[in-house]
C-alpha positions, -999 to 999 in steps of 0.1 A, spaced: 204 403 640 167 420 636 172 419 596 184 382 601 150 376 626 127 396 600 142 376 573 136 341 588 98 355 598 93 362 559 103 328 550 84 310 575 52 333 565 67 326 526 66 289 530 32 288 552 19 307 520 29 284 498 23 250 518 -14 264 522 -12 271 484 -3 235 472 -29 224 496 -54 244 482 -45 237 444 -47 199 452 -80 202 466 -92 222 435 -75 197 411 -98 163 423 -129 187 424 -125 195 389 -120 160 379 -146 150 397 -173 175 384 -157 168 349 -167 133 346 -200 137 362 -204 163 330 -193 132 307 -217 110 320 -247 128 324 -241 134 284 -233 103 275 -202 110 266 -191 81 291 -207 49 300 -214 42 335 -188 7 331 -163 28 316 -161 46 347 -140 35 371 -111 35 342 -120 72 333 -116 82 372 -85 61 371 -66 81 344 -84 112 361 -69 106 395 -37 98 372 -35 132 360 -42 151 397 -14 132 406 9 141 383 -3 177 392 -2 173 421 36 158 422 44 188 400 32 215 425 54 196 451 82 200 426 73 236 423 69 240 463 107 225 466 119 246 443 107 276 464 116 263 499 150 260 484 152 291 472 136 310 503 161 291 527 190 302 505 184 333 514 196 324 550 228 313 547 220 283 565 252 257 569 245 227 548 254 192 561 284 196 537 295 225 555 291 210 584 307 173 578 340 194 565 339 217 595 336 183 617 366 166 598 387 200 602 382 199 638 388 166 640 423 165 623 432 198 641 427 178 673 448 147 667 
């Protein structure tokens, strides 16, 4: 039982990590777009009335970051609570229906 304790303490510290981590990047990701485009415009790269399209398909693309560091995040809680051996509601439903048909 300790390893089993220490083990669920590592994932829990494992997916704080990472939860702060996603956080963190996302944060990052709309500062950068933001400081980009005020670097566009202040060379005239972009007009001011082309702006709110430009921070459109900015705030497109930290979205699609962003939903690919949630992908990424999944991917490790999955992993991490693998590691558990944590019943699935699968396992669960066919333990209930074995039950049940013992009992009739």
């Amino acid at each position: 039982m300790p390893d089993e304790k220490k083990t669920r303490e590592e994932v829990q510290a494992g997916l704080e990590k990472a939860a702060s981590a996603v956080l963190g990047l996302l944060a990052l990701s709309e500062q950068r777009a933001k400081k980009l485009f005020d670097v566009l415009v202040k060379k005239g790269v972009q007009a001011k009335s082309d702006q709110s399209c430009t921070v459109s398909r900015i705030l497109a693309q930290v979205e699609a970051e962003k939903q690919a560091i949630i992908k990424r995040a999944r991917e490790e809680f999955s992993e991490a609570l693998s590691h558990l051996n944590l019943a699935t509601k699968d396992d669960i439903a066919r333990l209930e229906k074995l039950i049940n048909e013992k009992l009739k």
